[in-house]
N, C-alpha and C positions, 0 to 999 in steps of 0.2 A: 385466491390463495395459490393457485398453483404458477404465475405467471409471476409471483411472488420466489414461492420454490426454483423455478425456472431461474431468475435475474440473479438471487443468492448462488444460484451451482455454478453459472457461469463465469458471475465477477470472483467467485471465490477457487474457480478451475482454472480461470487467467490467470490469478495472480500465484495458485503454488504450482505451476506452471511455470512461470517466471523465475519463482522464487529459490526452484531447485535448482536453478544455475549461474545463481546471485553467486556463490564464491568463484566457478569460473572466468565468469566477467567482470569482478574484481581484480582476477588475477592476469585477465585481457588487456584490462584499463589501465593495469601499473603499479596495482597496489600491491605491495611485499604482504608473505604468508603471516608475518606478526601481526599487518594492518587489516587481515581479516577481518578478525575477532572484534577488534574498535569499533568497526564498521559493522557491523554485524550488533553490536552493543547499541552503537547511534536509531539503526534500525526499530530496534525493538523497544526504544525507550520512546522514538518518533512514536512507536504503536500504541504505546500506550497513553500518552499524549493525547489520541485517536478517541480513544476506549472513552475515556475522561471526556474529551469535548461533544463524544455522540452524545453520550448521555445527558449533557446537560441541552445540546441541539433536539433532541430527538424527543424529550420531554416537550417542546412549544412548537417542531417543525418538523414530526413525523416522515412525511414523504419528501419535502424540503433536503433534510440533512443526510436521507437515503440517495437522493439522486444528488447532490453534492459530494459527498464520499465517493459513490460506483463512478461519477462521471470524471472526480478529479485523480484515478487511477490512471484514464486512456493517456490525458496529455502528458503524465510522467513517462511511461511507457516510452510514450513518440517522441518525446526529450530525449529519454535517457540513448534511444537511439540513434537520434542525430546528432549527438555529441563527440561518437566516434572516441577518441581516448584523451578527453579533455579531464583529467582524474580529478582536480577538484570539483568543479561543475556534474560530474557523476556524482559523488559521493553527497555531496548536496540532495541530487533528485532521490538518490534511494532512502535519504533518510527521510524526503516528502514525501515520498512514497509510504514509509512505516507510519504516516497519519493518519492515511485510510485504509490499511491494510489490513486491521481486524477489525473496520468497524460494521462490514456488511451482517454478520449471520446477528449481530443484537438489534442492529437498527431498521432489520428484513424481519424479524422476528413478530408475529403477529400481538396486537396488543392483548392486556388481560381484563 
């Protein structure tokens, strides 16, 4: 349980970590302040998108669809940063990114 607790705080410390600097490197990348909010929208519909597919992974692939989630955060990550200000190609990754981005603490969450 605790290496459990442990993997949840991490992937969940990387990602709002990141997350609190999504508008400035939006606005690094090129995106104008109107295209925020769009983007920021794509984000969080990617999440829950997320939300929706753990649950129905994580019902037949338990640990499966936990280390598919945690593990397909790092490659968006190292994407999104070798991309440099290729702004379509970002805005792509970050809305990959919003597929696994809430889905650690339900799919980390011990069974009942």
């Amino acid at each position: 349980m605790l290496a459990v607790t442990v993997a949840t705080t991490l992937v969940m410390l990387g990602h709002f970590i990141l997350y609190s600097y999504i508008s400035p490197y939006l606005r690094h990348i090129g995106v104008g302040s109107a295209a925020v909010g769009p983007a920021l929208l794509g984000f969080g519909l990617a999440g829950v998108v997320g939300v929706w597919t753990t649950g129905v992974l994580v019902d037949r692939r338990p640990r499966g669809a936990t280390l598919l989630y945690a593990g397909a955060m790092a490659p968006v990550f190292a994407a999104s940063a070798a991309t440099g200000r290729a702004t379509f190609v970002s805005l792509v990754l970050i809305v990959v990114w919003g597929l696994p981005s809430r889905v650690c603490p339900p799919s980390c969450s011990p069974p009942r």
